[in-house]
C-alpha positions as protocol buffer text, in pm:
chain_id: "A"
residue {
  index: 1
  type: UNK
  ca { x: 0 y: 0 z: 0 }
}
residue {
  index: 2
  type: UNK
  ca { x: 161 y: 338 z: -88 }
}
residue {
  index: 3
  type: UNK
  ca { x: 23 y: 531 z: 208 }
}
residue {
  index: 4
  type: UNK
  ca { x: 127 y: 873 z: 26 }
}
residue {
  index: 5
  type: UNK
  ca { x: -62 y: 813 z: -293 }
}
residue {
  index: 6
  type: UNK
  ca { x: -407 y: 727 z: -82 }
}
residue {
  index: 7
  type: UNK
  ca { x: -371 y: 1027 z: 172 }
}
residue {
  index: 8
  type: UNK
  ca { x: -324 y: 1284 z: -178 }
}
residue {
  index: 9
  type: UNK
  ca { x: -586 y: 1097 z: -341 }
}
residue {
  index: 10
  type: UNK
  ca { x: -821 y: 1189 z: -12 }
}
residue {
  index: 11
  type: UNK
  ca { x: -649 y: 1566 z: -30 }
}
residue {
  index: 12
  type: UNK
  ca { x: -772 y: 1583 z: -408 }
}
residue {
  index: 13
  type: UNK
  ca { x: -1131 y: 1463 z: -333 }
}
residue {
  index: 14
  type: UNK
  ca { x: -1211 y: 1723 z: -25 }
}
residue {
  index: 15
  type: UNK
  ca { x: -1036 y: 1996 z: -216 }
}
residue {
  index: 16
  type: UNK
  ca { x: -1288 y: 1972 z: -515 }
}
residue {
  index: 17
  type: UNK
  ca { x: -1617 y: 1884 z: -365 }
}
residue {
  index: 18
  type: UNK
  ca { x: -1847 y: 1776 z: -682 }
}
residue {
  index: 19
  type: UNK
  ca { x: -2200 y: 1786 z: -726 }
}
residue {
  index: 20
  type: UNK
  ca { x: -2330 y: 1402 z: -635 }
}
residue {
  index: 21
  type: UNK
  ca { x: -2106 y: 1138 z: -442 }
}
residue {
  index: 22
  type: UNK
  ca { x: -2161 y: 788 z: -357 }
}
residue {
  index: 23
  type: UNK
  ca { x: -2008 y: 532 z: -178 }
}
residue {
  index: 24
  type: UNK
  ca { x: -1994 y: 196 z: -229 }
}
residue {
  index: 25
  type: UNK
  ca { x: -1805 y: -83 z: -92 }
}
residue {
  index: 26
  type: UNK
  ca { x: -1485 y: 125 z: -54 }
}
residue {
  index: 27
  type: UNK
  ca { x: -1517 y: 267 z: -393 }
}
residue {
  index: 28
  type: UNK
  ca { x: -1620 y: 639 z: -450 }
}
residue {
  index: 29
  type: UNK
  ca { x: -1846 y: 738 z: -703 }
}
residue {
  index: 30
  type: UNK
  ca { x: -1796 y: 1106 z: -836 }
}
residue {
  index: 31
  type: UNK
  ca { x: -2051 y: 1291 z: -1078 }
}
residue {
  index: 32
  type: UNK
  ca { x: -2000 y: 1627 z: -1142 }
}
residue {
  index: 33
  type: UNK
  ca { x: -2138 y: 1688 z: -1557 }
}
residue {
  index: 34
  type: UNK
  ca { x: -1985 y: 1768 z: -1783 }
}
residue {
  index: 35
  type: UNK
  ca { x: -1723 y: 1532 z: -1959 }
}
residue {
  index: 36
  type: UNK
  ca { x: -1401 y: 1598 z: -1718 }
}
residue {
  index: 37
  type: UNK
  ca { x: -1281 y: 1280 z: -1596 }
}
residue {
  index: 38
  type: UNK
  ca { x: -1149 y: 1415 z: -1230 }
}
residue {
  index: 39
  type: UNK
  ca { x: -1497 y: 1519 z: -1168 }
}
residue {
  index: 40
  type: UNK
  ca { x: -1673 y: 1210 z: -1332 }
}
residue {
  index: 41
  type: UNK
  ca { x: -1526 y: 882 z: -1222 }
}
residue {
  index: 42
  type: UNK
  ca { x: -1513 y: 612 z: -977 }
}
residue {
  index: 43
  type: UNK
  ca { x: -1208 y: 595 z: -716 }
}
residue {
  index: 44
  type: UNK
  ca { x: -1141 y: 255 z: -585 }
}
residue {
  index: 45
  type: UNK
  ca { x: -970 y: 350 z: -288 }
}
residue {
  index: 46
  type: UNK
  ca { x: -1031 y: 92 z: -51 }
}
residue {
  index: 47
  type: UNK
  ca { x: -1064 y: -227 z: -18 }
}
residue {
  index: 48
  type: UNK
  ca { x: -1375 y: -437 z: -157 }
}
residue {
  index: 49
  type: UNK
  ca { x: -1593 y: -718 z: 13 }
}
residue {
  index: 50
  type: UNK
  ca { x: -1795 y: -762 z: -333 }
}
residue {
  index: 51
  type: UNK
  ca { x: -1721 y: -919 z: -656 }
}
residue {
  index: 52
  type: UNK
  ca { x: -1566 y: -680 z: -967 }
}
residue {
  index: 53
  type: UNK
  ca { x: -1765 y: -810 z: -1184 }
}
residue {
  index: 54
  type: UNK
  ca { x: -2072 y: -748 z: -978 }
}
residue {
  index: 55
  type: UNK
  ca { x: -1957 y: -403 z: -872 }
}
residue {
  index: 56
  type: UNK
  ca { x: -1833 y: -266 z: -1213 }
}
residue {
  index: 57
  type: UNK
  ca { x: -2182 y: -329 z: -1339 }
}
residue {
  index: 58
  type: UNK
  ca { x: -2337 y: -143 z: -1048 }
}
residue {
  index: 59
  type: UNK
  ca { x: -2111 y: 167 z: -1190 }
}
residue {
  index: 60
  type: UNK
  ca { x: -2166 y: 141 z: -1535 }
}
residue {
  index: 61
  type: UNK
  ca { x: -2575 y: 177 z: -1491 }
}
residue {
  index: 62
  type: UNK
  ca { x: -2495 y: 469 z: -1226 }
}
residue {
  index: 63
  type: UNK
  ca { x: -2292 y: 613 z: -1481 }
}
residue {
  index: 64
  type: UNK
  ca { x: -2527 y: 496 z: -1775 }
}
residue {
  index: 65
  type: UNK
  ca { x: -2857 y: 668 z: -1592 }
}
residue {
  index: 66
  type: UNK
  ca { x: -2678 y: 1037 z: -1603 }
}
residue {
  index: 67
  type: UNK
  ca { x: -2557 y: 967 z: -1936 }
}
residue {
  index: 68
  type: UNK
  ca { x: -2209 y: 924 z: -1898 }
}
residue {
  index: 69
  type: UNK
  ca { x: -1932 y: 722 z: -2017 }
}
residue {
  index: 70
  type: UNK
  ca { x: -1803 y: 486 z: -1687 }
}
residue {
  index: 71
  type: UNK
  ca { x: -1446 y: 574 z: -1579 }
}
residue {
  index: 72
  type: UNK
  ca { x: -1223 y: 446 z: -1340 }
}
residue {
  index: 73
  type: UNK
  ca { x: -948 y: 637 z: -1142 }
}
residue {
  index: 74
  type: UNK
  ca { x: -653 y: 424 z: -1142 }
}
residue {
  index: 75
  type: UNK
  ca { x: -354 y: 460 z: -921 }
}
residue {
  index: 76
  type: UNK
  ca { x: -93 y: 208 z: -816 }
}
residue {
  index: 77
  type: UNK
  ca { x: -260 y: 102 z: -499 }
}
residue {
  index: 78
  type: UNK
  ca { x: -577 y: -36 z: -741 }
}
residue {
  index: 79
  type: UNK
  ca { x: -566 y: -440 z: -707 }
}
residue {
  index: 80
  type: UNK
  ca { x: -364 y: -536 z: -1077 }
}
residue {
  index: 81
  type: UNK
  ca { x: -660 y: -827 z: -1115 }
}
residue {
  index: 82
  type: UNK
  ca { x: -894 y: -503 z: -1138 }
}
residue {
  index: 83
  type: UNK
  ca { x: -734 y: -320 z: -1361 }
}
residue {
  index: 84
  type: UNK
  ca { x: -655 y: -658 z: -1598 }
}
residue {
  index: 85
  type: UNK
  ca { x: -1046 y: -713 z: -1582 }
}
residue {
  index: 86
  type: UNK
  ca { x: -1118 y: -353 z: -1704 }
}
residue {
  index: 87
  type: UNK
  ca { x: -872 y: -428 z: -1969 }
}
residue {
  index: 88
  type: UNK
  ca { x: -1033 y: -736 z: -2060 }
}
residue {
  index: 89
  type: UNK
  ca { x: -1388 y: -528 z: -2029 }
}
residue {
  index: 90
  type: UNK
  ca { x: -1236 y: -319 z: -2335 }
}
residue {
  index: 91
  type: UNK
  ca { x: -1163 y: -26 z: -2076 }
}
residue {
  index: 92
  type: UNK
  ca { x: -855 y: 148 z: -2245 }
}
residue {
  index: 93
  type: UNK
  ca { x: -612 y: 396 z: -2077 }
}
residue {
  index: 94
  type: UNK
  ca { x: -572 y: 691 z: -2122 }
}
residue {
  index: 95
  type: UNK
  ca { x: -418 y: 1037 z: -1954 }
}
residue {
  index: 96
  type: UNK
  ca { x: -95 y: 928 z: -1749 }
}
residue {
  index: 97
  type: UNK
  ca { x: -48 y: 1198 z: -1485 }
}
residue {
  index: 98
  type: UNK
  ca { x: 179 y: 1262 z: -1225 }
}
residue {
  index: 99
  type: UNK
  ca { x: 147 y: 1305 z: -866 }
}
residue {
  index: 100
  type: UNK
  ca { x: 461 y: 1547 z: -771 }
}
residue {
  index: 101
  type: UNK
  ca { x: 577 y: 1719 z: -431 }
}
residue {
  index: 102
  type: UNK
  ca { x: 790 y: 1960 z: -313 }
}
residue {
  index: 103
  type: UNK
  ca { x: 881 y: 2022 z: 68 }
}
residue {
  index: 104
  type: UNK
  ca { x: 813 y: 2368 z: 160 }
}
residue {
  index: 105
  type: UNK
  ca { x: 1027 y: 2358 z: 544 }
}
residue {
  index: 106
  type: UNK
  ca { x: 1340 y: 2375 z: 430 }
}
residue {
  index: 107
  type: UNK
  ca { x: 1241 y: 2590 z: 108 }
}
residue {
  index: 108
  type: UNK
  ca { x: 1101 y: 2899 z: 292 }
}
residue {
  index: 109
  type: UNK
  ca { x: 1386 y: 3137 z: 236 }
}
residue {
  index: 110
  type: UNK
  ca { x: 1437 y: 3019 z: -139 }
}
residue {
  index: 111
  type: UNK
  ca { x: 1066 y: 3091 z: -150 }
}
residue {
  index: 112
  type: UNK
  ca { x: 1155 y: 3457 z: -47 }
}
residue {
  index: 113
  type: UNK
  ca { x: 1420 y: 3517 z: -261 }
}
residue {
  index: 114
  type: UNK
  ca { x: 1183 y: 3350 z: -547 }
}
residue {
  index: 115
  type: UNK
  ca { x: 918 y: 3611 z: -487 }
}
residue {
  index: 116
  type: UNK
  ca { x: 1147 y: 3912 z: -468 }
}
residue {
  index: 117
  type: UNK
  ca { x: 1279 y: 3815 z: -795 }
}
residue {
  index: 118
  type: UNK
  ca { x: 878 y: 3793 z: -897 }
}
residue {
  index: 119
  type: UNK
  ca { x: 808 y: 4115 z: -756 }
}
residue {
  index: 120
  type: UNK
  ca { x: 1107 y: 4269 z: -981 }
}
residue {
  index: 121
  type: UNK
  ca { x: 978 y: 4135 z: -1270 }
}
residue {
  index: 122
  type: UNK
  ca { x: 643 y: 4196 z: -1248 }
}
residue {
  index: 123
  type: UNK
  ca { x: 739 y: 4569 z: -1193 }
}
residue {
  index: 124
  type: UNK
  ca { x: 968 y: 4544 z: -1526 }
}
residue {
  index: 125
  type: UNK
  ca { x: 686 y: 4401 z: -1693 }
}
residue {
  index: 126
  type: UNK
  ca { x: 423 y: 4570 z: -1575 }
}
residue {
  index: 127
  type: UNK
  ca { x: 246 y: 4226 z: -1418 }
}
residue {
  index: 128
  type: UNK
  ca { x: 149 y: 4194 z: -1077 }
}
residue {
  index: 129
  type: UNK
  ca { x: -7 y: 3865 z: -873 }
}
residue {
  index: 130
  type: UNK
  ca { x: -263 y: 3967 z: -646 }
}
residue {
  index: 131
  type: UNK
  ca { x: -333 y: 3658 z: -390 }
}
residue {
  index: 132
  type: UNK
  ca { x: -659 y: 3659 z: -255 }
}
residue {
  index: 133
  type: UNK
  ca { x: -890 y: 3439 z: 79 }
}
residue {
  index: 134
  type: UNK
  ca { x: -1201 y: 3437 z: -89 }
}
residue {
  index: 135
  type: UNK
  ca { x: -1292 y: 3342 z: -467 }
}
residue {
  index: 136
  type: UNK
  ca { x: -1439 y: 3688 z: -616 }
}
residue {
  index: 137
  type: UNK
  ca { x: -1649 y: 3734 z: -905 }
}
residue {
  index: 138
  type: UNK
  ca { x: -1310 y: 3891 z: -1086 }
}
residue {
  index: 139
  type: UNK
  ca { x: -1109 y: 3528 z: -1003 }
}
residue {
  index: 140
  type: UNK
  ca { x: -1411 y: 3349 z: -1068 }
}
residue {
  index: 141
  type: UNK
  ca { x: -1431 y: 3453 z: -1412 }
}
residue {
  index: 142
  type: UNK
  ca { x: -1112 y: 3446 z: -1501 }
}
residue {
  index: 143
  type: UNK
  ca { x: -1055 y: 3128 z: -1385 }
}
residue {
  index: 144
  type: UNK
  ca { x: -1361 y: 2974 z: -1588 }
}
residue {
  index: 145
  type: UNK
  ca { x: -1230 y: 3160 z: -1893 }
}
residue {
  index: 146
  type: UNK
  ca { x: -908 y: 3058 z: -1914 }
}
residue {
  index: 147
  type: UNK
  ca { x: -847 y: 2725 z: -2119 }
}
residue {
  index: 148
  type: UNK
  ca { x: -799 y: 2444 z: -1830 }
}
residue {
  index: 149
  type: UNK
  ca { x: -928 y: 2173 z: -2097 }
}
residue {
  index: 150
  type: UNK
  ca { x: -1180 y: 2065 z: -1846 }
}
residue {
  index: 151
  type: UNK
  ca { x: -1481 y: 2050 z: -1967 }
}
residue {
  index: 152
  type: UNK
  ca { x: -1717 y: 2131 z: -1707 }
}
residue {
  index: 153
  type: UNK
  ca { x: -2014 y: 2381 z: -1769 }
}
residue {
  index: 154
  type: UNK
  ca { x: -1966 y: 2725 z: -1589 }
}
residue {
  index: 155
  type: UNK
  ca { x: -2248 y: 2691 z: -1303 }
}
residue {
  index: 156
  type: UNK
  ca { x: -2142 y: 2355 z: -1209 }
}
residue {
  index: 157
  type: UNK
  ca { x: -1749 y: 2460 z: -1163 }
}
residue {
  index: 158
  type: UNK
  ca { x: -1854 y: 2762 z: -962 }
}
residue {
  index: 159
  type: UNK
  ca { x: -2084 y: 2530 z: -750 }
}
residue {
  index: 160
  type: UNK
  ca { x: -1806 y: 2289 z: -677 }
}
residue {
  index: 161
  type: UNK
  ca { x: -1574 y: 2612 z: -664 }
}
residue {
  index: 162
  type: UNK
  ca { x: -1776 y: 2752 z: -380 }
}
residue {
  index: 163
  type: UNK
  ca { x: -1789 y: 2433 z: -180 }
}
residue {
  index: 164
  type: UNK
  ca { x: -1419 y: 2396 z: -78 }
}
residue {
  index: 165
  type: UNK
  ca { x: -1444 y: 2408 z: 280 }
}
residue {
  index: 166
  type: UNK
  ca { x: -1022 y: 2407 z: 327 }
}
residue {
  index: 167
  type: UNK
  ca { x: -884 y: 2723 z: 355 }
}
residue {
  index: 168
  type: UNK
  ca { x: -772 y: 2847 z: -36 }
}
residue {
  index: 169
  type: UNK
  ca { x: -598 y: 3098 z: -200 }
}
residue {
  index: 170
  type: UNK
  ca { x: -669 y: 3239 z: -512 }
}
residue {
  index: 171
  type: UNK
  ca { x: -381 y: 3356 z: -732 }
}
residue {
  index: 172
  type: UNK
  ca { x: -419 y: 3634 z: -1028 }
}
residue {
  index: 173
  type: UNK
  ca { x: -150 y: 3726 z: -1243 }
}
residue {
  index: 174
  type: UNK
  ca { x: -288 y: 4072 z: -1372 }
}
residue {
  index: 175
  type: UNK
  ca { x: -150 y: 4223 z: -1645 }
}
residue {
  index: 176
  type: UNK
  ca { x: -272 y: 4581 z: -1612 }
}
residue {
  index: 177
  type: UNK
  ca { x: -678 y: 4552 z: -1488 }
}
residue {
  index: 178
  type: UNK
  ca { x: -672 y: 4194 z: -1701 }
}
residue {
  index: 179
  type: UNK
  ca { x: -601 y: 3840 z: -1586 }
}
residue {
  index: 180
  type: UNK
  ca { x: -401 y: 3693 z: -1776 }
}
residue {
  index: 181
  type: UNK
  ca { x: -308 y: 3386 z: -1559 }
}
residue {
  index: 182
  type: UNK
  ca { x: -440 y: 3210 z: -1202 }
}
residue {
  index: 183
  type: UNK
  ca { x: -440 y: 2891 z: -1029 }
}
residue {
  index: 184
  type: UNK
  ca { x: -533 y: 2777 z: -655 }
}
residue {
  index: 185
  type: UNK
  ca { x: -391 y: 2670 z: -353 }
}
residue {
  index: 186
  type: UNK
  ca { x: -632 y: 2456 z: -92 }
}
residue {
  index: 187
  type: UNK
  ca { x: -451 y: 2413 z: 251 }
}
residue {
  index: 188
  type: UNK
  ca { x: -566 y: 2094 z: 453 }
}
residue {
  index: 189
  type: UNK
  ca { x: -310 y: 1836 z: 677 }
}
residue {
  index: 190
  type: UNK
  ca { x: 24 y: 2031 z: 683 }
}
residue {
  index: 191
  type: UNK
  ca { x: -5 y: 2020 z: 299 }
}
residue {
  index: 192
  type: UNK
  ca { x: -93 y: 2259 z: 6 }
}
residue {
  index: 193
  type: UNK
  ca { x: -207 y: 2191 z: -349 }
}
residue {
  index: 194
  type: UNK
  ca { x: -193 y: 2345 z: -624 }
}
residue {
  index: 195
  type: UNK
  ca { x: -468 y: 2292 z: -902 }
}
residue {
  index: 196
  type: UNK
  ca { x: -552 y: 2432 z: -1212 }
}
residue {
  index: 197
  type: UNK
  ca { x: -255 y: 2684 z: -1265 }
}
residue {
  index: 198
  type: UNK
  ca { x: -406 y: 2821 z: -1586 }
}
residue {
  index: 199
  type: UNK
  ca { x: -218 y: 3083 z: -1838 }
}
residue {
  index: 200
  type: UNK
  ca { x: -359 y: 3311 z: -2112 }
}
residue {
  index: 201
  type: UNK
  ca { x: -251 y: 3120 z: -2411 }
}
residue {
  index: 202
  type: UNK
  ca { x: -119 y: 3453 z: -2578 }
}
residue {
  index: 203
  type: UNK
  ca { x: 132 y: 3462 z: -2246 }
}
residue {
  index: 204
  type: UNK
  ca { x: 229 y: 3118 z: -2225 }
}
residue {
  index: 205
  type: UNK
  ca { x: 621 y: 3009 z: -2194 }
}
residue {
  index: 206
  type: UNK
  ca { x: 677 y: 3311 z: -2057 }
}
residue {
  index: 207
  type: UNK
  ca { x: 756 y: 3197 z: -1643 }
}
residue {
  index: 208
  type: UNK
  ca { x: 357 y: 3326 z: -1528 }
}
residue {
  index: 209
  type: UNK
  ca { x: 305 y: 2970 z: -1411 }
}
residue {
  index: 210
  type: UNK
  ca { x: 596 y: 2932 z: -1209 }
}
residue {
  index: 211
  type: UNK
  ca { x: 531 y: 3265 z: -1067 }
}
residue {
  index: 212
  type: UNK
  ca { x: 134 y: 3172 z: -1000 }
}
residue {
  index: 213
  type: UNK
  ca { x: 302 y: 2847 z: -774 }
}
residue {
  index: 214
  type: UNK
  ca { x: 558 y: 2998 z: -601 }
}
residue {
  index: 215
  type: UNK
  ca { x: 323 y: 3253 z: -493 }
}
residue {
  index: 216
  type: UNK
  ca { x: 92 y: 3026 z: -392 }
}
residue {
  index: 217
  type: UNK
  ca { x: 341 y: 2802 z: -261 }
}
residue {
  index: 218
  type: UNK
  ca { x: 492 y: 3084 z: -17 }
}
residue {
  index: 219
  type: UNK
  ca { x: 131 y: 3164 z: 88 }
}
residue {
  index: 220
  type: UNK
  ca { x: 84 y: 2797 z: 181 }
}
residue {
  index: 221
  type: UNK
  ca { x: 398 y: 2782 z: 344 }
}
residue {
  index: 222
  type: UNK
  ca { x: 296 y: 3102 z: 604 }
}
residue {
  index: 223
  type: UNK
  ca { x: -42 y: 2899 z: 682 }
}
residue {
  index: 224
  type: UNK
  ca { x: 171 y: 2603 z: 782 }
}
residue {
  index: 225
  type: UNK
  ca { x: 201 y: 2383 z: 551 }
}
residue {
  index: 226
  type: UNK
  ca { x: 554 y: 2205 z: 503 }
}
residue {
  index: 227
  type: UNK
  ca { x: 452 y: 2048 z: 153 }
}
residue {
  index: 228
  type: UNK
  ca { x: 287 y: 2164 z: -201 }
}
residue {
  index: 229
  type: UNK
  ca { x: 183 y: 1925 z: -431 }
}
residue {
  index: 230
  type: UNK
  ca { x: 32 y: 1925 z: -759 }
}
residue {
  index: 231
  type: UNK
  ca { x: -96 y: 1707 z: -1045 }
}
residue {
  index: 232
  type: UNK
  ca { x: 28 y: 1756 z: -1404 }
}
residue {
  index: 233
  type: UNK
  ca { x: -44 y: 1531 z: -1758 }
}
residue {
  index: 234
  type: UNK
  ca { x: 284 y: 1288 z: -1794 }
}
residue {
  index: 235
  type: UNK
  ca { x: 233 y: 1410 z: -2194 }
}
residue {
  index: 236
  type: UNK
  ca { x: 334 y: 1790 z: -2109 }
}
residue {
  index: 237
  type: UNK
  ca { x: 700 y: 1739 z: -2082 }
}
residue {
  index: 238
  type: UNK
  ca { x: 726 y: 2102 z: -2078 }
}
residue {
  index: 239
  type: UNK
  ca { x: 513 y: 2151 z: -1753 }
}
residue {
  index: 240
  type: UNK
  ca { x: 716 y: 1867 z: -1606 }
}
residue {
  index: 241
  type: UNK
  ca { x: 1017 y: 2010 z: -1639 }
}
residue {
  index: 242
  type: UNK
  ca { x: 867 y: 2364 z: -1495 }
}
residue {
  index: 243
  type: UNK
  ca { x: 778 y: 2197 z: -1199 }
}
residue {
  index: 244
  type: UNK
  ca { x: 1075 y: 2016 z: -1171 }
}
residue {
  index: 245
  type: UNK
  ca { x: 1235 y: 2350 z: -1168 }
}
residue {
  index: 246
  type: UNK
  ca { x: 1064 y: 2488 z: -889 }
}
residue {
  index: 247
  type: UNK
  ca { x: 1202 y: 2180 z: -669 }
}
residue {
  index: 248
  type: UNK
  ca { x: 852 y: 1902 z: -763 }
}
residue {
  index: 249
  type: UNK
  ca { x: 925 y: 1551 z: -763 }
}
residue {
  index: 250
  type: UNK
  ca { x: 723 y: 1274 z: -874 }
}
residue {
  index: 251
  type: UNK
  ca { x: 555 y: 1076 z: -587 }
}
residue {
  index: 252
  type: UNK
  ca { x: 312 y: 883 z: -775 }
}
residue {
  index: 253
  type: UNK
  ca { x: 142 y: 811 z: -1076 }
}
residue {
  index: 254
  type: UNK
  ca { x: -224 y: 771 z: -1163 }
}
residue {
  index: 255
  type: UNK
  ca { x: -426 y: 672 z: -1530 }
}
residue {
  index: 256
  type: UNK
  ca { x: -755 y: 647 z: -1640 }
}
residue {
  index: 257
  type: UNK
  ca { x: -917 y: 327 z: -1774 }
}
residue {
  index: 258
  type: UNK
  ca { x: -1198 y: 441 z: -2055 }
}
residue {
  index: 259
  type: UNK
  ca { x: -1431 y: 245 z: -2192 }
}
């Protein structure tokens, strides 16, 4: 049992509440609308007293009456003679991601120095991150706006938006009186994560999202927390090596099987 990859897996799933969840026999159902997979899929956490067979055809009719496609959230600690009968069940998969941390303790002054640099440079270039306790109708929009590829209509992502009960931190990269890149930190268990660090694609490659999680991470840091972690597609080599940068290393890995 990797004991790491569970207790993230329960950090991810209080920091983005969705709209319906079930539970059932140790697995969790999610259902959020939309077609995003992290807010549509079943988690098989824990350990199971029923058959597979029996209770992968109890989630494909849940899934099948709100007219979705059944997907499963795979991570290392999922049973291999579950994921070899999803194969078999024609469930392909799809969207590698990583699971990477970065220890904040020993990282706090490095974390100054980061965000004097950032403060420099958002003076040269007229940029300037604005970190924020509550979500306001300014973030909120911006952060809907900007391309996160997740597919999730507007009212139900401000629903599930407004239900984090951890305390967050909303980060705005404003270039002038206009957004141009954001992201969030939710605190909870010494840790903080980082999701969604989204960037204007007219700005991109240009360091916004590094400054967006150092920010962020320095924020986290002062409420306590002595580790960041984030989640990022194994595909984007080029976000891998940004967070690399910043001190991230891979804990875990996690996949989707697709049918």
């Amino acid at each position: 049992m990797n004991f790491a990859a569970l207790r993230y897996e329960e950090l991810a799933l209080n920091a983005f509440p969705v709209l319906h969840t079930e539970v059932y026999d140790g697995w969790i159902l999610r259902f959020s609308g939309g077609t995003a997979h992290e807010g549509n899929c079943v988690s098989p956490l824990y350990l199971s007293t029923k058959a597979y067979e029996d209770k992968i055809e109890y989630c494909e009719n849940k899934f099948r009456e709100k007219g979705l496609p059944c997907v499963f959230k795979m991570t290392a600690n999922v049973p291999a003679a579950l994921d070899q009968q999803l194969a078999m069940r024609e469930y392909e998969q799809q969207d590698k991601t990583y699971i990477m941390e970065c220890r904040l303790t020993n990282e706090g002054e490095s974390l100054k120095n980061a965000q004097g640099d950032a403060a420099g440079a958002s003076a040269a270039s007229g940029t300037q991150i604005r970190l924020t306790r509550t979500m306001d109708d300014s973030w909120l929009e911006a952060f809907l706006s900007l391309d996160g590829g997740d597919c999730i209509c507007p009212e139900s992502a401000r629903t599930m938006l407004t239900a984090i009960r951890n305390p967050v931190y909303c980060a705005a990269l404003y270039e002038n009186d206009r957004i141009i890149g954001c992201g969030l930190g939710v605190v909870e268990d010494g840790k903080i994560g980082l999701y969604d660090i989204r960037v204007h694609n007219d700005f991109r490659q240009k360091g916004i999202g590094a400054r967006i999680c150092r920010a962020i991470m320095e924020e986290g840091r002062r409420e306590g927390a002595d580790t960041a972690f984030l989640q990022v597609s194994a595909a984007n080599r080029p976000a891998v090596r940004l967070y690399q940068s910043i001190g991230f290393e891979e804990v875990y890995t996690y996949w989707y099987r697709i049918r």
